[in-house]
C-alpha positions as CSV (number, residue, x, y, z in Angstrom):
1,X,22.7,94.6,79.7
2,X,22.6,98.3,78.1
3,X,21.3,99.4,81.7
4,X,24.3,98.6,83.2
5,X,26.3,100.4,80.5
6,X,24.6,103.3,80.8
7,X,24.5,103.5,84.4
8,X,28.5,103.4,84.2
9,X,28.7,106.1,81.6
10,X,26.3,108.7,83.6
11,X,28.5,107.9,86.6
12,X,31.2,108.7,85.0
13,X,30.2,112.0,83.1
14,X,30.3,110.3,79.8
15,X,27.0,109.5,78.6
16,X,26.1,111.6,75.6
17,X,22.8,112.5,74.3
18,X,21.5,114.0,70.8
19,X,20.6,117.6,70.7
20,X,17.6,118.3,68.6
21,X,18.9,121.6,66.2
22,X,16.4,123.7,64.2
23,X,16.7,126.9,61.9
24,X,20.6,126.5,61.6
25,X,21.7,130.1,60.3
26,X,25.4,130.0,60.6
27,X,26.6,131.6,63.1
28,X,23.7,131.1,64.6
29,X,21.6,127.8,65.6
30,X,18.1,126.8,67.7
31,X,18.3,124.3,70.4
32,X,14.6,123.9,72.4
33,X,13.2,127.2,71.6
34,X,16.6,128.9,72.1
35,X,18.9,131.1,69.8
36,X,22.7,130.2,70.3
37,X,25.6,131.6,69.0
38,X,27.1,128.3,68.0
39,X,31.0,128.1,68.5
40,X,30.9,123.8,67.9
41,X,30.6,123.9,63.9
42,X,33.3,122.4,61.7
43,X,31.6,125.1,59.0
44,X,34.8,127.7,58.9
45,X,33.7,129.5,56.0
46,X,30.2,129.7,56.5
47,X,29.4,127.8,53.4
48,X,27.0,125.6,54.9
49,X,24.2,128.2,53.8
50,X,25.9,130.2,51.1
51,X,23.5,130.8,48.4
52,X,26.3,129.8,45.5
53,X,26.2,126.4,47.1
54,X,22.0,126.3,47.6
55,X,21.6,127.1,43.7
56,X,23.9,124.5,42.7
57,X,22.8,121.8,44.5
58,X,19.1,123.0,43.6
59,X,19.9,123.0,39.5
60,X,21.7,119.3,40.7
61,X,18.0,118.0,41.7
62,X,16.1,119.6,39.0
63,X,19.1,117.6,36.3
64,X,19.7,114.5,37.9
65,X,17.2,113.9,40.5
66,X,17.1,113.2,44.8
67,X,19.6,110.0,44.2
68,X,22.3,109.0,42.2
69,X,20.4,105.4,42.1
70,X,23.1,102.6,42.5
71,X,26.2,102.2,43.5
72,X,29.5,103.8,41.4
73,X,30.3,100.8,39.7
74,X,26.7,99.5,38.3
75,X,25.4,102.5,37.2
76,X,25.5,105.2,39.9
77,X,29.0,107.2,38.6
78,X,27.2,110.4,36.7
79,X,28.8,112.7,34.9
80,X,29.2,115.2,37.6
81,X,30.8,113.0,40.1
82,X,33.7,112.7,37.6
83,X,33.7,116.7,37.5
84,X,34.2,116.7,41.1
85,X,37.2,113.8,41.3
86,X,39.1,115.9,38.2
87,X,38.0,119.3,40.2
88,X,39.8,117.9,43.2
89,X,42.8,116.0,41.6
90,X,43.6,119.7,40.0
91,X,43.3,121.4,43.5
92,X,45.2,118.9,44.8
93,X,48.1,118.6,41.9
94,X,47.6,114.7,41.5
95,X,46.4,112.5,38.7
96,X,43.6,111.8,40.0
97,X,41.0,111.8,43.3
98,X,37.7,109.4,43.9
99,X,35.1,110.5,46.1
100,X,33.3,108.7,49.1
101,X,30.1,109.2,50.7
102,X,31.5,110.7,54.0
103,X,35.5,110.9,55.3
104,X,34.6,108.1,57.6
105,X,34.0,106.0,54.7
106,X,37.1,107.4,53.3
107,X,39.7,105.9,55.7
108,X,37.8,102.9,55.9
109,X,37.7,102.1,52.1
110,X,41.6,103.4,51.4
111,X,43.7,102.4,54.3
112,X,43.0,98.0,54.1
113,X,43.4,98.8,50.2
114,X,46.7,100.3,50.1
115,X,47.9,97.8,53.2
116,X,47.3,94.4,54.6
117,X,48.8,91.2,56.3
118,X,52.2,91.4,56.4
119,X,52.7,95.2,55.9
120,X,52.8,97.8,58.4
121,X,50.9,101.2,59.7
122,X,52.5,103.9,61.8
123,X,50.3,106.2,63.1
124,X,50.0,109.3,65.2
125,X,48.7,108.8,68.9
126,X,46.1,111.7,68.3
127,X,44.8,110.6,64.5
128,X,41.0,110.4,64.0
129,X,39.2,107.9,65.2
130,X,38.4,106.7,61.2
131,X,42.1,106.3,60.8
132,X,42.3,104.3,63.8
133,X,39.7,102.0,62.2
134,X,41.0,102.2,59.1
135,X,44.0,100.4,60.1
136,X,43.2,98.1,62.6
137,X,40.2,96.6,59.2
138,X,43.2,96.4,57.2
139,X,44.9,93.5,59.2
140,X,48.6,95.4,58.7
141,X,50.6,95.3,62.0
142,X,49.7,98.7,63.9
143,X,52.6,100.9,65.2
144,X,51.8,104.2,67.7
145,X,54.2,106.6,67.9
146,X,53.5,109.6,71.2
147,X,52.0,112.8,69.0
148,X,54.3,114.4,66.8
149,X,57.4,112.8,67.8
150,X,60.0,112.7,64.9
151,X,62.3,110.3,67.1
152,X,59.9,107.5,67.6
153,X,58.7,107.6,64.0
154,X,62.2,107.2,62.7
155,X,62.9,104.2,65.0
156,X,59.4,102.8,64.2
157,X,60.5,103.4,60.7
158,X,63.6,101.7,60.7
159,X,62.0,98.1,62.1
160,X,58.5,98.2,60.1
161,X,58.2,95.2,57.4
162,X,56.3,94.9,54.1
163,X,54.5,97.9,52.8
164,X,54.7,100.5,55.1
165,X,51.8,103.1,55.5
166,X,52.3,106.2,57.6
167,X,49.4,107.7,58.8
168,X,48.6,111.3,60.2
169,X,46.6,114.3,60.1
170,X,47.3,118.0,59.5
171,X,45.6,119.8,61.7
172,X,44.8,117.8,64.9
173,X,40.8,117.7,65.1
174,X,40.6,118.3,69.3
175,X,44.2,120.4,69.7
176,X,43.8,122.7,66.4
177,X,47.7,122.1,66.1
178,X,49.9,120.9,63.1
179,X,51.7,118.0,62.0
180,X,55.3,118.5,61.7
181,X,54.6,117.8,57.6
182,X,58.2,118.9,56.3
183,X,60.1,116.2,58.7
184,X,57.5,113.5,58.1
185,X,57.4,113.7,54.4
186,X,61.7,113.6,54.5
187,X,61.4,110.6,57.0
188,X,59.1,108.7,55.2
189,X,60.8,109.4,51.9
190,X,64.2,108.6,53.4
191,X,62.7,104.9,54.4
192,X,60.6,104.1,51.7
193,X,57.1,104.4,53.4
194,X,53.9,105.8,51.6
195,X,52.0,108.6,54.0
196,X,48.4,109.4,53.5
197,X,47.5,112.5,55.3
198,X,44.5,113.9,56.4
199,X,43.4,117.4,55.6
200,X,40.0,117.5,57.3
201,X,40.3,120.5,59.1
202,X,43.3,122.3,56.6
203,X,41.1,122.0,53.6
204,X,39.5,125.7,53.3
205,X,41.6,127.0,56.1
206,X,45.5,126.8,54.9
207,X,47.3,127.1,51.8
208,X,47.5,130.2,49.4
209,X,44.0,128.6,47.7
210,X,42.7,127.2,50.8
211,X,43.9,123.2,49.8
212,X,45.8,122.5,53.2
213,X,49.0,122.1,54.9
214,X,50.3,120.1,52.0
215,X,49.7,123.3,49.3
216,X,51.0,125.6,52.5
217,X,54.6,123.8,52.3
218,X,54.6,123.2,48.6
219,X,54.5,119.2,49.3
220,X,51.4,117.9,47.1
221,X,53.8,116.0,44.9
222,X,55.6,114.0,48.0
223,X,52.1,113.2,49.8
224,X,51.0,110.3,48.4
225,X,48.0,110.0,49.5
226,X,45.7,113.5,50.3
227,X,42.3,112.5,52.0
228,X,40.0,115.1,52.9
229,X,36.3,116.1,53.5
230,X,34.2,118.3,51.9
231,X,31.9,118.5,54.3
232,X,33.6,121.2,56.9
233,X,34.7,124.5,55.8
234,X,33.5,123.6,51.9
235,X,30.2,123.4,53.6
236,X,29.0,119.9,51.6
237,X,29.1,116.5,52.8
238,X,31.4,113.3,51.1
239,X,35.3,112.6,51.7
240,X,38.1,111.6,49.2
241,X,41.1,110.7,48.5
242,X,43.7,112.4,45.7
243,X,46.7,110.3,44.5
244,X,48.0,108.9,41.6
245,X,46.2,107.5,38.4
246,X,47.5,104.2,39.8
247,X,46.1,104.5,43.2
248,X,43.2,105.2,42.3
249,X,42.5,102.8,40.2
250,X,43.4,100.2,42.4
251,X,40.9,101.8,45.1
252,X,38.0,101.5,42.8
253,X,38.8,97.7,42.8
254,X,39.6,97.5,46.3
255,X,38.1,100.1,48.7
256,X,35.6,98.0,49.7
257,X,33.7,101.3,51.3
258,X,33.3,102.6,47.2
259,X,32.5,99.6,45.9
260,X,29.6,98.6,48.4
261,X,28.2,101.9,48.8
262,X,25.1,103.7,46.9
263,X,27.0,107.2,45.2
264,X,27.1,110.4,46.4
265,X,23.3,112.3,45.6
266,X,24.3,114.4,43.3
267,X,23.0,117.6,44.9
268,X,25.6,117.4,47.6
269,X,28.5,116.5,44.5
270,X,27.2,120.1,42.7
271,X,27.7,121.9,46.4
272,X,31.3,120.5,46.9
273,X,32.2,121.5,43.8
274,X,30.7,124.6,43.6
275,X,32.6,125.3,46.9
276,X,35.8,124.0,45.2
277,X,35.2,127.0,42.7
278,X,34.0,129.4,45.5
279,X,37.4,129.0,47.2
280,X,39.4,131.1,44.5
281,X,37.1,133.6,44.4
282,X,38.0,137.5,45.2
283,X,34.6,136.4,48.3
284,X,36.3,133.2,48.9
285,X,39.7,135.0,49.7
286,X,38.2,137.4,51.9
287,X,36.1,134.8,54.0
288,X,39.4,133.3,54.6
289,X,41.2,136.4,56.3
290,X,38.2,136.7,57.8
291,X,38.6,133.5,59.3
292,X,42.6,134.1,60.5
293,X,41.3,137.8,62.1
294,X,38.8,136.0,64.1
295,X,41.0,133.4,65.3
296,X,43.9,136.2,65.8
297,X,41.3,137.7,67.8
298,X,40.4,135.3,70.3
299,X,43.5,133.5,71.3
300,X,44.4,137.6,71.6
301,X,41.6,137.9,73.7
302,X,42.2,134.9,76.0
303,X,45.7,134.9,76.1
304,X,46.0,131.7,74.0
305,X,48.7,130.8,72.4
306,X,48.6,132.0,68.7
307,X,46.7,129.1,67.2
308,X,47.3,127.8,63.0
309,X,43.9,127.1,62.7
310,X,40.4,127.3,63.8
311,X,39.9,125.1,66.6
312,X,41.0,126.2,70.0
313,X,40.7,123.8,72.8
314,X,40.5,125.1,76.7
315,X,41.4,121.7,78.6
316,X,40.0,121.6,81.9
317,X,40.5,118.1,82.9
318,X,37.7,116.5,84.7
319,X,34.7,115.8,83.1
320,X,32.2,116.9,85.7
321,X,34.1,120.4,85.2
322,X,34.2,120.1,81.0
323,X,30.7,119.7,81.3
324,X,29.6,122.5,83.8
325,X,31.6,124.6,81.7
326,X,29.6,123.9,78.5
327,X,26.3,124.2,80.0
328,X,27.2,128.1,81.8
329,X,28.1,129.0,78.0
330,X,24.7,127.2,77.3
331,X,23.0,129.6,79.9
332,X,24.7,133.0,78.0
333,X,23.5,131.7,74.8
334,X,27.0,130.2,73.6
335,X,27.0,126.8,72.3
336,X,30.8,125.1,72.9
337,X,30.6,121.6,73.4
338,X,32.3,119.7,76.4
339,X,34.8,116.5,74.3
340,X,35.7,113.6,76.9
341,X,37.1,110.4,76.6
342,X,37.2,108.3,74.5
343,X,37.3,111.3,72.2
344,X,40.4,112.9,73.9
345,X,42.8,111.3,76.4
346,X,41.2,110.8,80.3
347,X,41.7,113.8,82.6
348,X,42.0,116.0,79.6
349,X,38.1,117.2,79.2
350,X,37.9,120.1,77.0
351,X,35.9,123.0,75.4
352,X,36.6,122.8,72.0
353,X,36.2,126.3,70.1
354,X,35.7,125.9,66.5
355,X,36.0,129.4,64.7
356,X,33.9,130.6,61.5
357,X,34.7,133.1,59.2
358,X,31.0,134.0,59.8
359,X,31.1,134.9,63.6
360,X,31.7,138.7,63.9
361,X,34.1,140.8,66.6
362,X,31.8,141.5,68.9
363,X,30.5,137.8,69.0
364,X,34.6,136.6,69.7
365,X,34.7,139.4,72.5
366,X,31.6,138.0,74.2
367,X,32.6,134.5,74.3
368,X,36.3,135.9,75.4
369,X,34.8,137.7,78.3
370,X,32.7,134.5,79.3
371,X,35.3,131.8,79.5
372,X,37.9,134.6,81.5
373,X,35.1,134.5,83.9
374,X,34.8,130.6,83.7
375,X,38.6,130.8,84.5
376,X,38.6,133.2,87.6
């Protein structure tokens, strides 16, 4: 019965509950009557509220409507949702991109149409939880290798049979590190494997136009497949995937998550591209060093080491301690959520810091100077 379940979740400090937000202003958001400072937002540039973003998605709704009415492939593919997928492919230097309604949906339409029976997936221990699923849909045998480690890919690489997928992020969604890009790409180009790689939480944050860890190492051309979301630090919502003209194709024929699925509204297609377009602008460049001063600031600050991205984890290990953590910040008006298993590993409970470009100093020195107090 649910009863029981529950009962053993709230034992074990892992029952989860929705928090009710109002009046999000980024930095800032309203939970029950209070003002937080809210340090849990995948929203790294602020975008979520930038007013080049509002007025496209507003002229979007007077065009084409709420909905884009029907699925891509009956008659739901507007004009401006082929804008986006060329926008993208020429960000990402591919031949082409297709969008999906979240990155979820992403993983879960590409990976079981690139791979199935008979074929193979190597994956990194940490990857998303949508990759995870992604691979175990496809039916393709599914090979772990311990995060990050080049030694066990190879080997895992040498053995695999059929079509062989690997599969890994960029930046690490609860660590904030980095895939070892350079040696994977050589590996998997050395055996003969494809490698789709998610950019999640690069996208906005690395590379000279803010396009990931792929345009950071000049390696666009040797990923072949780039997934992403445009619903973090470009401040939208949808996922896709960039690739070649064959790929793709094959995708819209096969993903069964495109096929089956009603099309982006095309108010939240005009935001993502209109934060595509933001990215290269003289604002857009300085949101970014924004971003890499405020996360200079804080590992600074709290004697963390120098982090490549915005997401800063302080691992506590137990729950009950994760979670009493959390809720002091709560008291001082700092929202930092407490991640537990299944999320992350057992007995490695967490707050997870998420940085925006939009928090100011003085904000990053007061959250510094709670969690050294958390820590004494």
């Amino acid at each position: 019965m649910p009863d029981n379940e529950l009962t053993s979740l709230r034992e074990n400090g892992l029952l989860r509950s929705l928090r009710e937000i109002s009046s999000p202003n980024p930095p800032f958001v309203t939970i029950d009557g209070q003002d937080l400072i809210n340090f849990s937002s995948n929203d790294y540039l602020g975008l979520s509220s930038h007013s080049a973003l509002a007025a496209a998605a507003h002229e979007a709704i007077t065009k084409y409507g709420t909905g884009s009415t029907a699925s891509r492939l009956v008659c739901g593919s507007l004009d401006i949702h082929h804008e986006l997928e060329a926008t993208l492919a020429t960000a990402k230097k591919t031949e082409a991109a297709l969008t999906f309604a979240n990155g979820y949906a992403t993983a879960l339409g590409t990976i079981p149409a690139v791979v199935g029976k008979g074929d193979t997936i190597i994956l990194d221990k940490l990857a998303h939880a949508c990759l995870i699923d992604g691979a175990r849909l496809s039916g393709a045998t599914l090979r772990v290798f311990p995060h990050n480690d080049l030694n066990k890919l190879e080997r895992l690489l040498k053995t695999a049979q059929g079509r062989v997928l690997v599969v890994t992020e960029s930046v690490f969604s609860m660590d904030g590190d980095l895939a070892p890009l350079s040696e994977i790409v050589a590996l998997k180009t050395k055996h003969e494997a494809l490698l789709l790689l998610d950019e999640a939480h690069a996208v906005g944050v690395l590379g000279p136009n803010g396009q990931g860890l792929t345009e950071h190492l000049a390696l666009q051309d040797q990923v072949d497949f780039q997934m992403g979301t445009l619903g973090k630090a470009l401040g939208s919502a949808g996922g896709y995937i960039a690739a070649s003209q064959d790929w793709i194709d094959l995708l819209i024929n096969k993903a069964r998550a495109f096929i089956y699925s009603t099309a982006p509204p095309p108010s939240q297609v005009a935001a993502s591209l209109a934060a595509l377009q933001f990215l290269n602008t003289p604002e857009g460049c300085q949101l970014r060093e924004k971003l890499n001063h405020n996360i200079a600031l804080l590992t600074s600050l709290t004697r963390q080491t120098a982090s490549p991205s915005p997401i800063i984890p302080i691992i506590i290990g137990e729950n009950e301690g994760a979670l009493a953590a959390s809720q002091s910040l709560l008291d001082d008006g700092l929202l930092v959520p407490a991640i537990r298993f299944p999320t992350v590993p057992r007995n490695t409970a967490r707050l997870r810091i998420t940085l925006s470009a939009s928090h100011s100093e003085e904000q990053i020195q007061g959250l510094a100077q709670k969690i050294s107090s958390l820590e004494q």
